[in-house]
C-alpha positions in Angstrom: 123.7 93.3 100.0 126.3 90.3 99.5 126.8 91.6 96.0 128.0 95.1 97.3 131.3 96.4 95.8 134.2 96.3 98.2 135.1 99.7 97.1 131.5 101.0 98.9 132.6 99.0 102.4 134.3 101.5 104.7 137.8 99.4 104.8 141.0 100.6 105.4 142.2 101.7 102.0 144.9 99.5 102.1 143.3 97.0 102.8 140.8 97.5 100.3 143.4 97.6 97.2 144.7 94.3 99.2 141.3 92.5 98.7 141.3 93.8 95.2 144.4 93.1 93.8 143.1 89.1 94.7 140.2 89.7 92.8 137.8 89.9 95.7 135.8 92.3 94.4 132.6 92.1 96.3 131.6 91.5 100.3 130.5 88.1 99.0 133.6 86.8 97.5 135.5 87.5 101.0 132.6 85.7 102.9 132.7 82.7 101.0 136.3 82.1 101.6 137.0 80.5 105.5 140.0 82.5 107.7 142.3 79.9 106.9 142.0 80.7 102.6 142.1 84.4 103.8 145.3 84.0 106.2 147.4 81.8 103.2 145.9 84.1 100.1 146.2 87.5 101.7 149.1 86.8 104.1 146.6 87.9 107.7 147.1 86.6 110.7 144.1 84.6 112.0 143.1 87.5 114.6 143.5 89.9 111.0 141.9 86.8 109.3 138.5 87.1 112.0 138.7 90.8 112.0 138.1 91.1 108.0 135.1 88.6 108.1 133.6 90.2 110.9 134.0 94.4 109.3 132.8 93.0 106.0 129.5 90.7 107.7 128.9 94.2 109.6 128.7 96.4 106.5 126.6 94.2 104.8 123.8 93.0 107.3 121.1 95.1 108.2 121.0 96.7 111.7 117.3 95.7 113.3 114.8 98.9 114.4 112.1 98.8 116.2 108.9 100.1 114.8 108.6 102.7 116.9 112.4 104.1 115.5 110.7 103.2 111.6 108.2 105.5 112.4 110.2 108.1 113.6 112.8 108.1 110.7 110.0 108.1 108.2 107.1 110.3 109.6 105.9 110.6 106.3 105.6 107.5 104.3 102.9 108.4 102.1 104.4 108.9 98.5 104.6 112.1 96.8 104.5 110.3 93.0 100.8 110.4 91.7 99.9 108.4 89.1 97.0 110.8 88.2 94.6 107.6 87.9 92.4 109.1 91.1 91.1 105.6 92.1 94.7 104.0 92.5 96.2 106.9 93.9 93.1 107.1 96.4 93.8 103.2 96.5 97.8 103.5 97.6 97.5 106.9 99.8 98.6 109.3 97.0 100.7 107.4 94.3 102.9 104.5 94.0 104.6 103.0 97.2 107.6 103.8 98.5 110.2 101.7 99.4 109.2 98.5 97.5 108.6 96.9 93.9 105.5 97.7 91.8 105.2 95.5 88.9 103.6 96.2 85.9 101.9 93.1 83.8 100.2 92.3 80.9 100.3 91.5 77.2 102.1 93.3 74.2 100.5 96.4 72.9 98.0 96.9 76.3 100.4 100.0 78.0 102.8 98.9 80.6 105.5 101.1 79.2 103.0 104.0 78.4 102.4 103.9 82.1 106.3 103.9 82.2 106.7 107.1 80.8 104.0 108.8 82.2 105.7 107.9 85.7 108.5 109.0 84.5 107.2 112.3 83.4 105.5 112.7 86.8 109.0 112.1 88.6 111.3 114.3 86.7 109.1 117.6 85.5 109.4 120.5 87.1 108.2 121.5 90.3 106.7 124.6 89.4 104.3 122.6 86.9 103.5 119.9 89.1 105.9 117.2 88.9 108.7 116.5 91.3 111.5 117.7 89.5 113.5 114.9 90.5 115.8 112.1 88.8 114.1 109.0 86.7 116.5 106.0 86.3 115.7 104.0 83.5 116.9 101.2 82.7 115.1 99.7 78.8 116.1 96.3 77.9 113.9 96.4 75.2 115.1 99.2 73.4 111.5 100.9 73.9 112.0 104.2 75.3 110.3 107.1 73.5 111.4 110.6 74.0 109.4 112.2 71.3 106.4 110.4 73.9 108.0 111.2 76.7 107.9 115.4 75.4 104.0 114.7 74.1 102.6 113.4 77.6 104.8 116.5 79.3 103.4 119.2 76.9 99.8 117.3 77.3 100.0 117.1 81.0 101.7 120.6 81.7 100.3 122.5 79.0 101.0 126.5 79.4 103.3 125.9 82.2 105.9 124.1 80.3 108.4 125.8 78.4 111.1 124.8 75.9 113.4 125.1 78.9 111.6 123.0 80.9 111.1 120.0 78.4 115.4 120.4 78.4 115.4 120.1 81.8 113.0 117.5 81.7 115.0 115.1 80.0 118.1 115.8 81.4 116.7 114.4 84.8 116.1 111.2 82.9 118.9 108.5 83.1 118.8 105.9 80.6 121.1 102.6 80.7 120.2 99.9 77.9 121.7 96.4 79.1 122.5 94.0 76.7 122.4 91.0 78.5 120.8 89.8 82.1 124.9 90.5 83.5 125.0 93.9 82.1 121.3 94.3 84.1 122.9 93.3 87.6 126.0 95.3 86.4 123.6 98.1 86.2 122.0 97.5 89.2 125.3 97.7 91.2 126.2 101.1 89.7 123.2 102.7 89.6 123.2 102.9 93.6 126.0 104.7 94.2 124.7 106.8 91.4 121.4 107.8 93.2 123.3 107.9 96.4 125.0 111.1 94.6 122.7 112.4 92.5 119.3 111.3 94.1 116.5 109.7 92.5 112.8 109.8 92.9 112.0 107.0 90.4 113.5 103.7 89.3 112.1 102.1 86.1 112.8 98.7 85.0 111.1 98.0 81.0 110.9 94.8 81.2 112.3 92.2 84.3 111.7 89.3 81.9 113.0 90.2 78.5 116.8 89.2 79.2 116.4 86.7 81.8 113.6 84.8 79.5 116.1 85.3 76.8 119.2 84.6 78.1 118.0 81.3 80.0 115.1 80.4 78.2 113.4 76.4 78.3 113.2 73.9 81.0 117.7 73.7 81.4 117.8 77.6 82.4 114.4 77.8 84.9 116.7 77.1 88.1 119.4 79.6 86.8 116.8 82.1 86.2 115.5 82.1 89.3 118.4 82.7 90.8 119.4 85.2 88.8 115.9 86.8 89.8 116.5 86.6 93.1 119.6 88.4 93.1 118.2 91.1 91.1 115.0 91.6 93.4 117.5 91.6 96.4 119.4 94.5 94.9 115.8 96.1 94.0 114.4 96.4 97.0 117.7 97.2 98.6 117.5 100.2 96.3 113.7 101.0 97.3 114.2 100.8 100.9 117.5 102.8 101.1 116.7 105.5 99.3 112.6 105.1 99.5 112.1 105.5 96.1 109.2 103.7 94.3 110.9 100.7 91.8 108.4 100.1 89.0 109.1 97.4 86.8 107.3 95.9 83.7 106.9 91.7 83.3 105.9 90.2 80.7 103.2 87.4 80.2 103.5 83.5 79.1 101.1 81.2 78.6 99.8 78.3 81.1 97.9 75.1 80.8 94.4 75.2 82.1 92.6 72.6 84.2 89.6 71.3 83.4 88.0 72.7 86.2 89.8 74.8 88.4 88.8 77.8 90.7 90.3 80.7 88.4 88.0 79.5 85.6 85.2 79.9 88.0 86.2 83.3 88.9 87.2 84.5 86.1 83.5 83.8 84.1 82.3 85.4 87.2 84.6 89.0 86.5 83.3 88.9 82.5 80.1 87.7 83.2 80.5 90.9 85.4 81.7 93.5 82.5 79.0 91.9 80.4 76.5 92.9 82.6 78.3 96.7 82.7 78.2 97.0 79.1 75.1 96.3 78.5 74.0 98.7 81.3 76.6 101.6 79.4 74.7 100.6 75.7 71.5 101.4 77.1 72.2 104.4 78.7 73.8 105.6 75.8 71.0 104.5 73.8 72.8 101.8 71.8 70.5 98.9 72.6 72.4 96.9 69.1 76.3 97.3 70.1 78.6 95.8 66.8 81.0 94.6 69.3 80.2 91.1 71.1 80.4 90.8 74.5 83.4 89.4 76.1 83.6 85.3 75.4 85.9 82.7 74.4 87.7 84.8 72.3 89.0 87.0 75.2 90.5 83.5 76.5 87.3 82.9 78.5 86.1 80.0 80.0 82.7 78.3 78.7 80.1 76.4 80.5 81.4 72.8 79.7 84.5 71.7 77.6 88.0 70.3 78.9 91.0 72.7 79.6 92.7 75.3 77.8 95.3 77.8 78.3 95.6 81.1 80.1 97.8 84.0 80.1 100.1 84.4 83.1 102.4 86.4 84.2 106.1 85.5 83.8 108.5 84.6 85.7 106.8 82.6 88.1 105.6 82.3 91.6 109.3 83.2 93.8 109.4 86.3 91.1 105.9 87.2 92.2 106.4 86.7 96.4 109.2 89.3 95.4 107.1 91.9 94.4 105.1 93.9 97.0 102.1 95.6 94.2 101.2 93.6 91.2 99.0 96.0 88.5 97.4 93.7 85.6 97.1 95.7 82.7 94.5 93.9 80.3 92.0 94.1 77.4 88.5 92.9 77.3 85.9 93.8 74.5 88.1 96.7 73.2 88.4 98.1 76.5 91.4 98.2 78.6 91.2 97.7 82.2 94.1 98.2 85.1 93.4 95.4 88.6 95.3 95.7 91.4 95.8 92.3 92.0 98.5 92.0 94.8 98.8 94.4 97.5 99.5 94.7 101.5 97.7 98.0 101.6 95.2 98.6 98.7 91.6 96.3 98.0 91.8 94.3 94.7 90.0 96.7 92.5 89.7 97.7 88.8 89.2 100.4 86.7 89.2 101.5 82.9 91.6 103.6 81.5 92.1 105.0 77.9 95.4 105.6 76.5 95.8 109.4 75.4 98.3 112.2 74.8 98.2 112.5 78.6 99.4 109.0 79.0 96.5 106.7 80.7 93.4 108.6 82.3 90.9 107.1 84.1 87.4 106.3 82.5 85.2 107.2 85.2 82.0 105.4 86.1 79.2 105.5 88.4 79.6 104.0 91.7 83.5 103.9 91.9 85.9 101.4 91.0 85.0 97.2 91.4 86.5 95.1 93.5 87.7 92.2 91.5 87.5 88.5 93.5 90.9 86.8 91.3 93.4 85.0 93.1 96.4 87.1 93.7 99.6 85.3 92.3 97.5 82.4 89.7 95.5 85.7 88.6 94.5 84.5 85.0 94.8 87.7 81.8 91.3 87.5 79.9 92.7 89.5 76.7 91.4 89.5 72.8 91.6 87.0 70.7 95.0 88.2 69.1 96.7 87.7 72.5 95.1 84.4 73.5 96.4 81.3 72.8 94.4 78.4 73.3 
């Protein structure tokens, strides 16, 4: 909120181009400055002095509600953006929450962005084939965005009900900004709200968080600047999510962390493939395939063994403040040539898994008997078992 642009504070105009013309461009830059270096740079009295600081602090902080007035100004929280997985959408009350950030997180390759554009397809199709016919606001720092995938999982999805026409429009709800750098991202950031304020939105998509910040303040000397920089950027997130209560998905990345020789997560996390050992075996003899060519999940998958010393794990970047800032954390892993989606951090869903296959559709849901599992991680130190090529031990 400190970062908002003068130009969006209801100041006199004059004032405003006053402010300006000093290069106090933001409610920040006039809060950091005390009345007496806004009375000698400006030329205000002190009372004028007072006045500014208090108009600008009033703009910018947040007026309190109770819960009661909450409930009354959003009778219907439940959100209208499925994600056509039945279990999660069961899990969240109907599709991805509103008003908050849902991160996406896993390695390379499993289908964080495929879920991207599926979301995306979901937010911005027509109404009259199902989707919300509504504005997507993506913003790719990695340069990933596929529209010949994004017309595939429409045509798949809305098939007989989606015309030419409709793939146009389609993809002209679908706002794409490519940042260069992390201060082209907050850039972005600020712009983009006054954008949706005019336009409207019904998804924000971020793909990925970590590639510029990693990038641009990578090693040990840029961690303190990162996380700062974070923290500005999942301010002006969730200022986005819970003004306009729109769903914010972003996409992190994962990094690699030194392993204990004993520690709780390596207990746990034998117990989950020890688990979907047990489940496969159960699916090869049902299917009649008592002598499966494909080894159960082990070492390989970054797994744990009885005995040994440490080792590393996959984590999700960024860190622990990056992850308090999120309100859903979805893991998005591999295990035994299998793919499987955990909710791992959420104030309103259980902790629970499920299998999905990638397809023309985007990701379906493999269904199995008995429902989704409830997975027993730690939230925020949730370790990523993955195949050999992503674990590095």
């Amino acid at each position: 909120m400190a970062h908002r642009s003068i130009l969006d504070l209801d100041l006199h105009p004059a004032l405003s181009q006053l402010l300006r013309t000093h290069n106090l461009t933001t409610a920040r830059d006039v809060l950091l400055l005390s009345s007496l270096d806004l009375m000698e740079l400006l030329g205000l009295t002190e009372f004028q002095a007072m006045e500014l600081t208090l108009a600008v602090s009033a703009h910018i902080t947040p007026p309190f509600q109770t819960a009661q007035q909450l409930s009354l100004e959003f009778p219907h929280p439940l959100s209208q953006l499925h994600t056509s997985l039945p279990s999660i959408d069961e899990a969240f009350q109907r599709g991805l929450p509103l008003g908050g950030i849902t991160e996406l997180v896993g390695p390379s390759g499993v289908g964080k962005s495929q879920f991207c554009f599926m979301m995306t397809v979901m937010a911005s199709a027509p109404t009259q084939t199902g989707g919300l016919g509504g504005t997507t606001v993506y913003i790719d720092t990695e340069k990933k965005l596929s529209v010949t995938r994004l017309v595939e999982i429409a045509r798949s999805r809305f098939a007989g009900s989606l015309s030419s026409d409709g793939v146009k429009e389609l993809l002209g709800r679908v706002v794409i900004f490519k940042p260069d750098n992390t201060e082209e991202l907050v850039k972005c950031l600020n712009n983009i709200e006054r954008y949706i304020a005019v336009h409207g939105a019904k998804l924000v998509v971020i793909d990925s968080i970590a590639a510029l910040p990693r990038l641009d303040y990578g090693g040990r000397d840029g961690a303190v600047e990162r996380a700062e920089v974070l923290g500005q950027v999942a301010v002006q997130l969730k200022s986005l999510a819970e003004s306009f209560r729109l769903p914010v998905l972003v996409v992190n990345q994962v990094t690699t962390a030194i392993r204990p020789t004993v520690t709780e997560h390596r207990f746990q996390q034998q117990q989950a493939l020890q688990a979907l050992q047990a489940e496969g075996r159960q699916r090869q003899q049902q299917e009649g395939n008592h002598e499966s060519s494909t080894p159960a999940p082990s070492a390989r998958n970054g797994a744990p063994q009885d005995g040994g010393g440490g080792g590393s794990n996959l984590v999700a970047a960024l860190g622990t403040k990056w992850a308090h800032c999120v309100n859903v954390r979805l893991v998005l892993e591999r295990i035994a040539g299998q793919r499987y989606l955990k909710v791992a951090k959420s104030p309103s869903s259980p902790h629970i898994v499920i299998e999905y296959a990638i397809t023309p559709r985007g990701l379906e849901e493999v269904q199995h008997e008995g429902g989704p599992r409830v997975a027993q991680q730690s939230v925020l130190g949730l370790p990523l078992a993955n195949e050999m090529d992503y674990f590095q031990g």
